[in-house]
C-alpha positions as CSV (number, residue, x, y, z in Angstrom):
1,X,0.0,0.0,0.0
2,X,0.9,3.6,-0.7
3,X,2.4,6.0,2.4
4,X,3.4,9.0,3.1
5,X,5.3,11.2,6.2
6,X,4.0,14.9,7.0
7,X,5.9,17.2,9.1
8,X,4.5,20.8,10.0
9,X,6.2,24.1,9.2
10,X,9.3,24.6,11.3
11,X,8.0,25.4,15.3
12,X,4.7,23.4,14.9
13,X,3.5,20.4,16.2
14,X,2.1,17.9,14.3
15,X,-1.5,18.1,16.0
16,X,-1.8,21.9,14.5
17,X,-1.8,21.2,10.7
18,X,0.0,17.8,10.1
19,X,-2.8,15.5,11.2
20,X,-5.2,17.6,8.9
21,X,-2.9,16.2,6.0
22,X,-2.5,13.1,7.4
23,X,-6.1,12.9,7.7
24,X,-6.7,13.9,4.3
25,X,-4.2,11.6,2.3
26,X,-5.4,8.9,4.8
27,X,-9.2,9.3,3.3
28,X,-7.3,8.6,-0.1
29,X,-6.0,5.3,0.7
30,X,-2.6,6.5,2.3
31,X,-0.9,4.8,5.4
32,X,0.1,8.1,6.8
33,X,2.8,9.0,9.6
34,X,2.2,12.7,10.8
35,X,5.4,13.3,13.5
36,X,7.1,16.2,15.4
37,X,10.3,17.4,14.4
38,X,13.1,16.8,16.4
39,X,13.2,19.5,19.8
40,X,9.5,20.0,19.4
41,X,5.7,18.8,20.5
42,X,6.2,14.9,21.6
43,X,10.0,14.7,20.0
44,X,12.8,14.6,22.9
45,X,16.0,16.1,23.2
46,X,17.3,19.2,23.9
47,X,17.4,22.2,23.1
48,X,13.6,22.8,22.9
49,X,12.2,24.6,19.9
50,X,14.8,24.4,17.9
51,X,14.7,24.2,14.2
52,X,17.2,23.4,11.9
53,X,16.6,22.2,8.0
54,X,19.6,19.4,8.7
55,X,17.7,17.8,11.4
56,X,14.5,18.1,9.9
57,X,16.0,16.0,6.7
58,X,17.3,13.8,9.2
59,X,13.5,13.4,10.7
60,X,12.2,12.7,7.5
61,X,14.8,9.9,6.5
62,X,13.8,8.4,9.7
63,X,10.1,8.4,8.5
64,X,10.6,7.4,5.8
65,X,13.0,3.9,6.9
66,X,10.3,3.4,9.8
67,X,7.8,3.1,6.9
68,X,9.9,0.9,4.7
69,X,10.1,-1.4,7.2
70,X,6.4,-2.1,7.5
71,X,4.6,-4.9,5.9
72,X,1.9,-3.2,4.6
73,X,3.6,-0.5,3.0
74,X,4.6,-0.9,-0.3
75,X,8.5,0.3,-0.8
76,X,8.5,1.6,-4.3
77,X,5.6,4.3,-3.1
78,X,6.7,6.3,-0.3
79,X,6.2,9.5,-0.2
80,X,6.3,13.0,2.2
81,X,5.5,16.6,2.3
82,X,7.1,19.2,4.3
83,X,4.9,22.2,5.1
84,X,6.2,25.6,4.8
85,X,9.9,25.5,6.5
Protein backbone atom coordinates (compact mmCIF):
# COMPACT_ATOMS: atom_id res chain seq x y z
CA UNK A 1 0.00 0.00 0.00
CA UNK A 2 0.89 3.61 -0.73
CA UNK A 3 2.35 5.97 2.43
CA UNK A 4 3.39 8.98 3.12
CA UNK A 5 5.28 11.16 6.19
CA UNK A 6 3.98 14.86 6.97
CA UNK A 7 5.86 17.22 9.11
CA UNK A 8 4.47 20.82 10.04
CA UNK A 9 6.16 24.12 9.17
CA UNK A 10 9.29 24.63 11.27
CA UNK A 11 8.02 25.37 15.34
CA UNK A 12 4.67 23.39 14.88
CA UNK A 13 3.48 20.42 16.20
CA UNK A 14 2.07 17.90 14.35
CA UNK A 15 -1.54 18.07 15.97
CA UNK A 16 -1.78 21.95 14.48
CA UNK A 17 -1.85 21.17 10.70
CA UNK A 18 0.02 17.80 10.12
CA UNK A 19 -2.76 15.54 11.22
CA UNK A 20 -5.16 17.65 8.86
CA UNK A 21 -2.91 16.22 5.98
CA UNK A 22 -2.51 13.13 7.39
CA UNK A 23 -6.11 12.88 7.70
CA UNK A 24 -6.71 13.90 4.27
CA UNK A 25 -4.25 11.55 2.25
CA UNK A 26 -5.40 8.88 4.85
CA UNK A 27 -9.18 9.33 3.34
CA UNK A 28 -7.32 8.58 -0.13
CA UNK A 29 -5.97 5.25 0.69
CA UNK A 30 -2.59 6.49 2.34
CA UNK A 31 -0.90 4.76 5.43
CA UNK A 32 0.10 8.11 6.82
CA UNK A 33 2.79 8.96 9.58
CA UNK A 34 2.21 12.66 10.80
CA UNK A 35 5.41 13.30 13.48
CA UNK A 36 7.09 16.18 15.41
CA UNK A 37 10.32 17.45 14.35
CA UNK A 38 13.11 16.81 16.43
CA UNK A 39 13.24 19.49 19.83
CA UNK A 40 9.55 20.03 19.37
CA UNK A 41 5.71 18.84 20.55
CA UNK A 42 6.22 14.92 21.64
CA UNK A 43 10.04 14.73 20.01
CA UNK A 44 12.77 14.58 22.85
CA UNK A 45 16.05 16.10 23.22
CA UNK A 46 17.31 19.25 23.94
CA UNK A 47 17.40 22.24 23.13
CA UNK A 48 13.59 22.82 22.91
CA UNK A 49 12.18 24.64 19.87
CA UNK A 50 14.83 24.38 17.91
CA UNK A 51 14.71 24.22 14.19
CA UNK A 52 17.24 23.36 11.91
CA UNK A 53 16.56 22.19 7.96
CA UNK A 54 19.55 19.39 8.68
CA UNK A 55 17.74 17.82 11.42
CA UNK A 56 14.52 18.12 9.91
CA UNK A 57 15.97 16.00 6.68
CA UNK A 58 17.27 13.77 9.15
CA UNK A 59 13.49 13.42 10.73
CA UNK A 60 12.17 12.69 7.51
CA UNK A 61 14.78 9.94 6.52
CA UNK A 62 13.82 8.38 9.73
CA UNK A 63 10.10 8.44 8.54
CA UNK A 64 10.62 7.43 5.81
CA UNK A 65 12.97 3.94 6.94
CA UNK A 66 10.32 3.38 9.82
CA UNK A 67 7.83 3.06 6.92
CA UNK A 68 9.90 0.88 4.73
CA UNK A 69 10.08 -1.38 7.24
CA UNK A 70 6.40 -2.06 7.45
CA UNK A 71 4.63 -4.92 5.94
CA UNK A 72 1.95 -3.21 4.61
CA UNK A 73 3.57 -0.46 2.99
CA UNK A 74 4.57 -0.89 -0.29
CA UNK A 75 8.54 0.28 -0.85
CA UNK A 76 8.52 1.58 -4.34
CA UNK A 77 5.63 4.33 -3.13
CA UNK A 78 6.73 6.32 -0.28
CA UNK A 79 6.22 9.49 -0.25
CA UNK A 80 6.30 12.97 2.16
CA UNK A 81 5.47 16.60 2.34
CA UNK A 82 7.07 19.18 4.28
CA UNK A 83 4.92 22.16 5.11
CA UNK A 84 6.17 25.59 4.78
CA UNK A 85 9.86 25.46 6.45
Amino acid sequence: MKAIAVCGPFGAVKEQCSCLYTMTMAERGFITLAFDPSFTGESSGEPRRTASPDINTEDFLAAIDYLFMREDVDAEKIGIIGICG
